[in-house]
Short mmCIF file of the C-alpha atoms (twelve columns), coordinates in Angstrom:
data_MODEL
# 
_entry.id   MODEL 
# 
loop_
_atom_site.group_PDB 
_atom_site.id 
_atom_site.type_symbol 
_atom_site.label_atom_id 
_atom_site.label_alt_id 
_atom_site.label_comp_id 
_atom_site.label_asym_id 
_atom_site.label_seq_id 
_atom_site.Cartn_x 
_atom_site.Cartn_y 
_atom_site.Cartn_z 
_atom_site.pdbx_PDB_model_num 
ATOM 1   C CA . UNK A 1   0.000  0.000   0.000   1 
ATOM 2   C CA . UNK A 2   1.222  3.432   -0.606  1 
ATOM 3   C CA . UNK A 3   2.079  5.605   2.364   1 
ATOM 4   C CA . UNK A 4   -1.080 7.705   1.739   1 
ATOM 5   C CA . UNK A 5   -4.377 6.336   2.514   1 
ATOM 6   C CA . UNK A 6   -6.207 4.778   -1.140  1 
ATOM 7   C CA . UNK A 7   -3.463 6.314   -2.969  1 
ATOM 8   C CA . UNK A 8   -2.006 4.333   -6.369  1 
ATOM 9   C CA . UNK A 9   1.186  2.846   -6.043  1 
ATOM 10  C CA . UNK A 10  3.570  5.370   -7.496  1 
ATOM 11  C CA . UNK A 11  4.867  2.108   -9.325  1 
ATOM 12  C CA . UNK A 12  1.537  2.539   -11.397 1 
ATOM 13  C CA . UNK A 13  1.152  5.581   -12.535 1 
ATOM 14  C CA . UNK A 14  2.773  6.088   -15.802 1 
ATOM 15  C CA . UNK A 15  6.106  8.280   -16.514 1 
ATOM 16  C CA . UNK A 16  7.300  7.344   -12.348 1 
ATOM 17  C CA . UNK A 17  11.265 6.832   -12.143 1 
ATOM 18  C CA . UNK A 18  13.035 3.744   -11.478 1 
ATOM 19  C CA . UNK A 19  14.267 3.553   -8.223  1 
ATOM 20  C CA . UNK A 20  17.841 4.389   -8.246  1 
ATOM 21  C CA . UNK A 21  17.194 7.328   -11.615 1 
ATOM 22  C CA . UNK A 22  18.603 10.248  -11.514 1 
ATOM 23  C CA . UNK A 23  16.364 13.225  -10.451 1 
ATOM 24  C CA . UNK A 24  15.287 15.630  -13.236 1 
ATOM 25  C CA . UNK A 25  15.161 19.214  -12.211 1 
ATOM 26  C CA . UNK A 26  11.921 20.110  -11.310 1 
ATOM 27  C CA . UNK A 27  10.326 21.880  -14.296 1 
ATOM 28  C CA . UNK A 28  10.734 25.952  -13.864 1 
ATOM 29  C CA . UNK A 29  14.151 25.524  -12.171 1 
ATOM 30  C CA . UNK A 30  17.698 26.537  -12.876 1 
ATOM 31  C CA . UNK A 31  20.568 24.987  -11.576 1 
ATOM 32  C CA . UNK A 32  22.340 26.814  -8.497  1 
ATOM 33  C CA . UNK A 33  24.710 29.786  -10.037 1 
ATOM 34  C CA . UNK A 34  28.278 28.424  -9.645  1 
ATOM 35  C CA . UNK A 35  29.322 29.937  -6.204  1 
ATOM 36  C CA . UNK A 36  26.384 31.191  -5.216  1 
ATOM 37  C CA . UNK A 37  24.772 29.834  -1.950  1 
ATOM 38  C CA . UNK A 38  22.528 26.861  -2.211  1 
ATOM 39  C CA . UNK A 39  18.979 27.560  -1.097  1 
ATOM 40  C CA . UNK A 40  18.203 25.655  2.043   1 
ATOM 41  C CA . UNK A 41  16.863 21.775  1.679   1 
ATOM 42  C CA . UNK A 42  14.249 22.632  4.487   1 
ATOM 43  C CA . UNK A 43  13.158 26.439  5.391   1 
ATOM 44  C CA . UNK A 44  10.371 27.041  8.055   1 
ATOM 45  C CA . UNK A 45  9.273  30.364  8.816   1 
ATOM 46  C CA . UNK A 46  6.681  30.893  11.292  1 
ATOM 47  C CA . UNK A 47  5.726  27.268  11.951  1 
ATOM 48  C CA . UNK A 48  2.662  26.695  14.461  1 
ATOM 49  C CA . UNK A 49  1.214  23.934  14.414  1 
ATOM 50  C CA . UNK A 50  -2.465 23.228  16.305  1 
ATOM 51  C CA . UNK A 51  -4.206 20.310  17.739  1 
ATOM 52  C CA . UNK A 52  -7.269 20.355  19.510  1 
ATOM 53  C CA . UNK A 53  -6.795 23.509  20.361  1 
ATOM 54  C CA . UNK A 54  -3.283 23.222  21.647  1 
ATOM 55  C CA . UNK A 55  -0.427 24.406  20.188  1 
ATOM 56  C CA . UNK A 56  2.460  21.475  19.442  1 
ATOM 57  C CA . UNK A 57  4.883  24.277  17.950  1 
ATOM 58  C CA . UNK A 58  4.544  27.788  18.211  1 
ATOM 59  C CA . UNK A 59  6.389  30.535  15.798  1 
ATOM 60  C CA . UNK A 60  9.279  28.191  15.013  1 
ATOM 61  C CA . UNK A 61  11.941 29.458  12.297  1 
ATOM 62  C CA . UNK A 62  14.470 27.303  11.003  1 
ATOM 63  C CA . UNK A 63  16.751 26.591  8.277   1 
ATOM 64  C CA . UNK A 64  18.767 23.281  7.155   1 
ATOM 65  C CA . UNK A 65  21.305 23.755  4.881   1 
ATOM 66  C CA . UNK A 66  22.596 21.166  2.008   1 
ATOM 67  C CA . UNK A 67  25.466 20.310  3.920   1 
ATOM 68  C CA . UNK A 68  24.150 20.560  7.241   1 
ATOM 69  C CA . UNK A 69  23.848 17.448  9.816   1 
ATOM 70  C CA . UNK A 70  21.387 18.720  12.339  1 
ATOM 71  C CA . UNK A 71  20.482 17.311  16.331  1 
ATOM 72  C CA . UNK A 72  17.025 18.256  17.274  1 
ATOM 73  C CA . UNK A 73  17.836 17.731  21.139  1 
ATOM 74  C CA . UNK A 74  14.151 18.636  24.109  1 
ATOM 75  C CA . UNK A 75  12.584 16.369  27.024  1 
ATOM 76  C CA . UNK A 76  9.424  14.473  26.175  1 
ATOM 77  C CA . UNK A 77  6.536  17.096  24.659  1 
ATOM 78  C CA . UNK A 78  8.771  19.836  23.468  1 
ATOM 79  C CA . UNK A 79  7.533  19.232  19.631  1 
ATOM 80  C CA . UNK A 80  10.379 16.964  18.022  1 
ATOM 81  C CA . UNK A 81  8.381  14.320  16.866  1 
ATOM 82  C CA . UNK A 82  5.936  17.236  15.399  1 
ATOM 83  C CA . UNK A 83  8.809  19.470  14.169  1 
ATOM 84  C CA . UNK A 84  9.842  16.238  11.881  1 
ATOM 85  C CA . UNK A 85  6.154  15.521  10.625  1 
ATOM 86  C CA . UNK A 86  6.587  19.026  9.030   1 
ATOM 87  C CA . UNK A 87  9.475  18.326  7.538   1 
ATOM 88  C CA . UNK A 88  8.456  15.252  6.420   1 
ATOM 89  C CA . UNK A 89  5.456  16.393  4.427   1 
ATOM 90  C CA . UNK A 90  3.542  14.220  6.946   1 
ATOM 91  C CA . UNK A 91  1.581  17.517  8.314   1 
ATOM 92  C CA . UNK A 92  0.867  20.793  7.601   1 
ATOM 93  C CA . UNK A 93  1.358  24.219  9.316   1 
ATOM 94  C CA . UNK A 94  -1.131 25.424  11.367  1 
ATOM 95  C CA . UNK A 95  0.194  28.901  10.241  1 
ATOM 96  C CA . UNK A 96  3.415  29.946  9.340   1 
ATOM 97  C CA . UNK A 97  5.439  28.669  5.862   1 
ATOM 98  C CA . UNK A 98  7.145  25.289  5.501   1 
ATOM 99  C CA . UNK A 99  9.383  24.746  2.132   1 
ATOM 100 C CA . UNK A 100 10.640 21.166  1.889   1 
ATOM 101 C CA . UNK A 101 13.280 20.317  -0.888  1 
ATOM 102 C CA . UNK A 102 12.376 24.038  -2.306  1 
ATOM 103 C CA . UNK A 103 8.665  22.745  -2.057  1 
ATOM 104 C CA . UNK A 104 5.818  24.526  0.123   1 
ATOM 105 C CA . UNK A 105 3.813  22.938  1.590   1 
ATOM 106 C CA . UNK A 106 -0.068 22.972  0.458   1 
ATOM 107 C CA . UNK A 107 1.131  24.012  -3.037  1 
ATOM 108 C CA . UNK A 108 3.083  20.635  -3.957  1 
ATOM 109 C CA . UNK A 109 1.839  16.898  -4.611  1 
ATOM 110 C CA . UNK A 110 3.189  15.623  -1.101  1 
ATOM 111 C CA . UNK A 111 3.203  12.185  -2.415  1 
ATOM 112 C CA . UNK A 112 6.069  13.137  -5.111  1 
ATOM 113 C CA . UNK A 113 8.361  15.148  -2.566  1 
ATOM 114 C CA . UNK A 114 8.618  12.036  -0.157  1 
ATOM 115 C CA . UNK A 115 10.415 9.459   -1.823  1 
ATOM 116 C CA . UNK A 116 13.146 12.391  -2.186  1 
ATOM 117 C CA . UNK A 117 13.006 12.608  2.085   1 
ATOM 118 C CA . UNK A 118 14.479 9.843   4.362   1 
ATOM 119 C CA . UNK A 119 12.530 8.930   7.033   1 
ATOM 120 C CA . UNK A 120 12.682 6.651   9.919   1 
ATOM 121 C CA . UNK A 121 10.353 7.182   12.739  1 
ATOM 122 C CA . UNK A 122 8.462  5.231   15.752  1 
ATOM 123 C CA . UNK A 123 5.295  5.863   13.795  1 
ATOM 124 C CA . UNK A 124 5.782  5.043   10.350  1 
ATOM 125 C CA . UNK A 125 7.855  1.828   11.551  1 
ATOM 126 C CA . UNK A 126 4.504  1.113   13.597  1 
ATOM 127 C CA . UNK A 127 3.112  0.945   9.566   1 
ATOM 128 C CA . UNK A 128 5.351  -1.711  8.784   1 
ATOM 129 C CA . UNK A 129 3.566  -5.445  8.072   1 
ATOM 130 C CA . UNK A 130 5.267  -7.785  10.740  1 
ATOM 131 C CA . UNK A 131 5.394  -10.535 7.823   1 
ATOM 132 C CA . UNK A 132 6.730  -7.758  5.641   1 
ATOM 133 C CA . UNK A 133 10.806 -9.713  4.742   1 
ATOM 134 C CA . UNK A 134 13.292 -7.189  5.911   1 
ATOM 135 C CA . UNK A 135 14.507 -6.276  2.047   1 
ATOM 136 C CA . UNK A 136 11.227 -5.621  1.660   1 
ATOM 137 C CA . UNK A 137 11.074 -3.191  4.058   1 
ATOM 138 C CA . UNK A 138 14.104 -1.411  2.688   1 
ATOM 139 C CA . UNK A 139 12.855 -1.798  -1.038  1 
ATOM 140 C CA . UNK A 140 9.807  -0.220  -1.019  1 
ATOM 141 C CA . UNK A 141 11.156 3.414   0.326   1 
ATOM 142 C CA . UNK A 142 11.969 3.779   -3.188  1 
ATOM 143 C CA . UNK A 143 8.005  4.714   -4.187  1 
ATOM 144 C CA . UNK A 144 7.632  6.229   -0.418  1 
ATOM 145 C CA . UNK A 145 5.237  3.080   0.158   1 
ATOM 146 C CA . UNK A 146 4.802  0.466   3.261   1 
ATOM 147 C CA . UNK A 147 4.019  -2.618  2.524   1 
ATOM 148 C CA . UNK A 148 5.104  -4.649  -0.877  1 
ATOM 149 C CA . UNK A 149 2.444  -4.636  -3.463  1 
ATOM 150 C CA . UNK A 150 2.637  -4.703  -7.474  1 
ATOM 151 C CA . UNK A 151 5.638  -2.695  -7.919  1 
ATOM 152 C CA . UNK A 152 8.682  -4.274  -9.276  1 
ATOM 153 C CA . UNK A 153 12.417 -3.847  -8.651  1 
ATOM 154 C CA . UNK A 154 15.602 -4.448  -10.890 1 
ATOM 155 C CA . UNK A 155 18.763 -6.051  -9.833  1 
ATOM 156 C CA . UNK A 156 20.677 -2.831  -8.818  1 
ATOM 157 C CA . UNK A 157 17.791 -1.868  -6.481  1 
ATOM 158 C CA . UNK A 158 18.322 -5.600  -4.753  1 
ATOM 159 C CA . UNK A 159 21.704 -4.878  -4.291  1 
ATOM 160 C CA . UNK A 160 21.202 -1.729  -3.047  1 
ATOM 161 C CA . UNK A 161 19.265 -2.704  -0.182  1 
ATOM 162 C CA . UNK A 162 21.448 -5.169  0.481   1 
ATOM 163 C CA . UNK A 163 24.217 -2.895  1.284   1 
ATOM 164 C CA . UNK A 164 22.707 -0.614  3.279   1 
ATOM 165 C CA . UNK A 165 21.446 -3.352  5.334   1 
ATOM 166 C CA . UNK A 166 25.207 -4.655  5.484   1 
ATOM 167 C CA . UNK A 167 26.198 -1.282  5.925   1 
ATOM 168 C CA . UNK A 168 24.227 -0.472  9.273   1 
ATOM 169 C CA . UNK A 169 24.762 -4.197  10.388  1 
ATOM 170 C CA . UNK A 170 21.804 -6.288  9.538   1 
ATOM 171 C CA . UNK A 171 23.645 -8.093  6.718   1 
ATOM 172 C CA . UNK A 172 22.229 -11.334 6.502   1 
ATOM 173 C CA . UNK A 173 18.805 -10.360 7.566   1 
ATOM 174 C CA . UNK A 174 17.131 -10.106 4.554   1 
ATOM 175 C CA . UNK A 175 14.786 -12.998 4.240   1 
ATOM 176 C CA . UNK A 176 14.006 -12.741 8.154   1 
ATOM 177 C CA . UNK A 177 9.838  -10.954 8.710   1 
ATOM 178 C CA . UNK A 178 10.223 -7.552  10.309  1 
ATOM 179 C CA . UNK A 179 8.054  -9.081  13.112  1 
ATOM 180 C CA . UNK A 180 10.672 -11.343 14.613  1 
ATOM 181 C CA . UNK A 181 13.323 -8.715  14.781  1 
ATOM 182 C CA . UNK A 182 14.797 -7.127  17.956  1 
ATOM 183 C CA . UNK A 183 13.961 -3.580  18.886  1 
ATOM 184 C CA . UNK A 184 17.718 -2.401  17.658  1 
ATOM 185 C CA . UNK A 185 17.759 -5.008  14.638  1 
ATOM 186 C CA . UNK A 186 14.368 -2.734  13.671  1 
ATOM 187 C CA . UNK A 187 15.917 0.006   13.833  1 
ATOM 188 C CA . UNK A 188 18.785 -0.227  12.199  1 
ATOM 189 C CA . UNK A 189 16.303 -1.751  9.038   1 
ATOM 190 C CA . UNK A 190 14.221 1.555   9.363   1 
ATOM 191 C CA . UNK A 191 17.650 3.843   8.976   1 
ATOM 192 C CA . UNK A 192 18.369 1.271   5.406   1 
ATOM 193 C CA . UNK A 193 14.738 1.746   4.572   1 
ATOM 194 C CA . UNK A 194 15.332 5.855   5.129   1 
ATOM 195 C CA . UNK A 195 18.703 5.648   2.620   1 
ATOM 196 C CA . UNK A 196 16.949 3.287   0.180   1 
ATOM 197 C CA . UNK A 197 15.542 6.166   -2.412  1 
ATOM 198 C CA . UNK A 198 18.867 8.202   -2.324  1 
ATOM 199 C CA . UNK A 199 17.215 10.983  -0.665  1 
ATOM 200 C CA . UNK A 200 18.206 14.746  -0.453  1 
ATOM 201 C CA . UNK A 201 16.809 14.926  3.273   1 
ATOM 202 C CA . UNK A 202 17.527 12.052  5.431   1 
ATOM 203 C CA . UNK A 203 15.208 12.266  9.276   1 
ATOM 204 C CA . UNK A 204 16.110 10.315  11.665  1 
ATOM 205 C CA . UNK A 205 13.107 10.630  14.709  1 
ATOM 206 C CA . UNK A 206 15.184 8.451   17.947  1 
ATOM 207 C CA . UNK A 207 17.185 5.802   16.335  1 
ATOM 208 C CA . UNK A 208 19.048 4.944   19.330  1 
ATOM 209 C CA . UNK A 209 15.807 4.785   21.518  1 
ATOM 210 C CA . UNK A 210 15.598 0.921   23.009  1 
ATOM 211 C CA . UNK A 211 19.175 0.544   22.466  1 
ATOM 212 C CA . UNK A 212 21.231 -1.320  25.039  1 
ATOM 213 C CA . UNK A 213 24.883 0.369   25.573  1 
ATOM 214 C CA . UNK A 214 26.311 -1.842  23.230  1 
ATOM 215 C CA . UNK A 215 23.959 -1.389  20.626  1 
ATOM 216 C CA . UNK A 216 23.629 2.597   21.341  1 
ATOM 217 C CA . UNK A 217 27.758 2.737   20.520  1 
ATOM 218 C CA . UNK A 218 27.451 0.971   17.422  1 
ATOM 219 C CA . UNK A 219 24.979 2.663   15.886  1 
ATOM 220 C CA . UNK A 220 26.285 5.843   16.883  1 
ATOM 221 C CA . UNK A 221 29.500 4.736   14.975  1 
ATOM 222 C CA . UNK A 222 27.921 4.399   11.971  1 
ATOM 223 C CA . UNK A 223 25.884 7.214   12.053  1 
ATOM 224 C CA . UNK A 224 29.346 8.753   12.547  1 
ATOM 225 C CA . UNK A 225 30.220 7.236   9.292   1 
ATOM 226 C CA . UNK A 226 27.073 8.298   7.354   1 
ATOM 227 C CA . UNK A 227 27.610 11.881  8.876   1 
ATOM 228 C CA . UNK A 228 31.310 12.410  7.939   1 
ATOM 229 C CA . UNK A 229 30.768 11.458  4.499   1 
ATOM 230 C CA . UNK A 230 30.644 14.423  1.898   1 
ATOM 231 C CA . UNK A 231 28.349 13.140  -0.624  1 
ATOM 232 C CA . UNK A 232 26.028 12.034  1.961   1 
ATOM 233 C CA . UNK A 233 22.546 14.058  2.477   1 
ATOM 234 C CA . UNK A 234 21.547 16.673  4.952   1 
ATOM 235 C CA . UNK A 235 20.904 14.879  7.938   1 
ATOM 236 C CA . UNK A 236 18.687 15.784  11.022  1 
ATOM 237 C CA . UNK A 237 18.646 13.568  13.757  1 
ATOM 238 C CA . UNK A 238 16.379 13.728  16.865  1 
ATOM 239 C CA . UNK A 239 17.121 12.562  20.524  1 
ATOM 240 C CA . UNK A 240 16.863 13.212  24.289  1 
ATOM 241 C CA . UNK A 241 20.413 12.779  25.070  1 
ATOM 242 C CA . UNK A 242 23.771 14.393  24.061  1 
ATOM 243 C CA . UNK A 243 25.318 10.608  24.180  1 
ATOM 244 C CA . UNK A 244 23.442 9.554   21.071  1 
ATOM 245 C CA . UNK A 245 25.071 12.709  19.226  1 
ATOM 246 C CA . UNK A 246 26.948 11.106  16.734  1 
ATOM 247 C CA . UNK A 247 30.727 13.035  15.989  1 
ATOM 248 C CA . UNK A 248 30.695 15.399  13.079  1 
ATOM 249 C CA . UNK A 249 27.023 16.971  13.570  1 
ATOM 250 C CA . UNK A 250 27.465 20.491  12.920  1 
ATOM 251 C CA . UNK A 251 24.106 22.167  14.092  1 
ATOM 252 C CA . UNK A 252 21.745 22.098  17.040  1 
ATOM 253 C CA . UNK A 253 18.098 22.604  17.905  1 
ATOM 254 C CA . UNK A 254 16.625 23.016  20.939  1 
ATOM 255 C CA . UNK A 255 12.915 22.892  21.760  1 
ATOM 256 C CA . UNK A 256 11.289 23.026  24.743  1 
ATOM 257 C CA . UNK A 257 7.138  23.058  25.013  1 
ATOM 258 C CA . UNK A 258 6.956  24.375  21.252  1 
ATOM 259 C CA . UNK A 259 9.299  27.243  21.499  1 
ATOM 260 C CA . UNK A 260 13.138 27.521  19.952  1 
ATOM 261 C CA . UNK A 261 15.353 27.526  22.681  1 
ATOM 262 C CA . UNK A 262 18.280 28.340  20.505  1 
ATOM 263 C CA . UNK A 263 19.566 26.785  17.118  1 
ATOM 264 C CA . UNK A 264 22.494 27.488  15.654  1 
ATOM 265 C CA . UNK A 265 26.878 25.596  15.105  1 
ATOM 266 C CA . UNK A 266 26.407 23.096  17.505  1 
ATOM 267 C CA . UNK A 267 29.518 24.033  20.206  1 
ATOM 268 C CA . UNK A 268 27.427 27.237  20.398  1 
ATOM 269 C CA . UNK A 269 24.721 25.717  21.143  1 
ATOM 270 C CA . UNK A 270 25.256 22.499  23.525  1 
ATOM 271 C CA . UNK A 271 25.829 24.542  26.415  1 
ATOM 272 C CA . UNK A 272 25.282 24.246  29.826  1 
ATOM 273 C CA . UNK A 273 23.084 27.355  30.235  1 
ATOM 274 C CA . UNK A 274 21.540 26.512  27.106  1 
ATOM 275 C CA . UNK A 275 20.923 22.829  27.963  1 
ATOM 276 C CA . UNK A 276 19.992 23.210  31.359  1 
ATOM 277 C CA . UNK A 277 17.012 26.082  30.492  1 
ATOM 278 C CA . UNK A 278 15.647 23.239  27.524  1 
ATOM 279 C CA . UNK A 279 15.591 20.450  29.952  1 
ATOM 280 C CA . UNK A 280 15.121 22.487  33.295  1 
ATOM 281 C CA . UNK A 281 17.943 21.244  34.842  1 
ATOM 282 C CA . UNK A 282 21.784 22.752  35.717  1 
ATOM 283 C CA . UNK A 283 23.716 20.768  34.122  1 
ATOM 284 C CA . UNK A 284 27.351 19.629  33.501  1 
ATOM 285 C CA . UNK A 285 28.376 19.310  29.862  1 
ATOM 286 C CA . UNK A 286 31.385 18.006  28.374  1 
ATOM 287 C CA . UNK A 287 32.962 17.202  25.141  1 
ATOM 288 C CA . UNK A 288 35.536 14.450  24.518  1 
ATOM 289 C CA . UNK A 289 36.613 12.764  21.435  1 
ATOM 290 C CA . UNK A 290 34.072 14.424  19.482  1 
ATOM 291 C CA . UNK A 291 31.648 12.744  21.941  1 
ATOM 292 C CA . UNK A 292 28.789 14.673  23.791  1 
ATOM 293 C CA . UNK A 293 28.130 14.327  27.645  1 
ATOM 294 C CA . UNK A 294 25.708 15.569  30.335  1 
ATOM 295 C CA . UNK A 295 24.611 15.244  33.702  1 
ATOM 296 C CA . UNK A 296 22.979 17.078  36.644  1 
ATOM 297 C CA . UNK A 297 24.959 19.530  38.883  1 
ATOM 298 C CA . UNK A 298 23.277 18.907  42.008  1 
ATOM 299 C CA . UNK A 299 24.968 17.865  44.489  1 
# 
């Protein structure tokens, strides 16, 4: 099924691209001016967003740049999980302007800008069939859809998923169901399934939540890996806790009930004044081996 309710399989409507094709620029487009600045991959302005009369986010402006790798860092309520449903294309502002992929939101076909977004989230793994097979899972990012269906896939798109699921350590995996996975074997197949369509945007909502220690280091090693890498997409990645920062982000967020609590290079940012007023705490924060650290400084 495709990720929108009763909507065709993208693999069905006539003129879609292969998994794996090149992007054509969007009709109306140039390319960017040799050194001139590349407009931003995600630009909010003004973002509230309303539900049942409360407000989830409230005025939020923010900008993620091409070659940006973003942390989104609050405690529980402070609008992450919302924050990446608008950049997803998964909801609309309230009020305010959201451009995705230089794409505004409630004047573009939603359904075409997310195959070029990574996602990987509690709730759209939540989507995922339990006797889906794991390459499966992966393959089917590549027409933004959940759940196989008529769609078909050439060799190189096989292959493809292959590596990435070799890549974030689920090798081997690939004829398994997503059902009988562990919590951080899951996740690790939701990051592949995020990288499957080659996206511009890649949004990663908690990857390291349910992680024992062990598993928390190694996927923060290779997210290392994917972050470091020049060619690889801009990257936002949300969390509770400075010790799932992976080394090389370059930008932070923080949120706290809605409201920006400061954005900006991320050694600005991550302070302990800073951190303390998001989480309402004094805190100690440290920095070692490009590693992040916190805890309380009460005695």
């Amino acid at each position: 099924m495709s990720e929108g309710t009763g909507r065709t399989s993208t693999a069905a409507r006539p003129g879609a691209p292969r998994p794996g094709a090149p992007r054509q620029q969007p009709a109306g487009t140039a390319p960017t001016a040799k050194g001139a600045p590349e407009e931003p991959v995600l630009d909010l302005s003004g973002v509230t967003v309303v539900r049942d009369g409360r407000p989830l986010l409230e005025d939020v402006s923010w900008a993620v740049g091409a070659d940006e790798r973003w942390v989104v860092l609050g405690p529980n309520g402070a609008g992450k999980t919302t924050l990446l449903q608008v950049a997803s294309g998964r909801m609309h502002p309230t009020r305010g302007r959201a451009e995705v992929l230089g794409e505004e939101l409630g004047m573009v076909d939603v359904f075409e800008l997310r195959p070029r977004i990574g996602l990987a989230s509690a709730a759209l793994a939540e989507r995922v069939p339990p006797r889906e097979r794991v390459v499966d899972v992966v393959l089917t990012a590549s027409y933004g859809m959940v759940g196989r269906w008529r769609e078909e896939y050439e060799g190189p798109d096989h292959d493809r998923a292959l590596e990435l699921l070799a890549a974030l350590g689920v090798g081997g995996l690939e004829r398994r169901t997503y059902g009988t996975l562990s919590e951080g074997e899951r996740k690790r197949v939701q990051i592949a399934r995020a990288l499957m369509s080659d996206p511009e945007l890649v949004l990663l909502d908690e990857p390291a939540a349910g992680l024992d220690l062990g598993g928390r280091e190694d996927l923060v090693r290779r997210l290392g890996t994917l972050v470091a890498d020049p060619t690889s997409p801009a990257l936002v990645l949300v969390t509770h806790h400075v010790e799932e920062i992976p080394p090389g982000v370059t930008h932070a967020l923080l949120l706290r009930s809605g409201h920006v609590v400061g954005q900006g290079p991320v050694d600005q940012v991550l302070t302990a004044e800073a951190l303390g007023d998001t989480f309402g705490l004094r805190l100690q924060v440290g920095r070692s081996g490009g590693r992040w650290s916190a805890r309380s400084a009460l005695a």
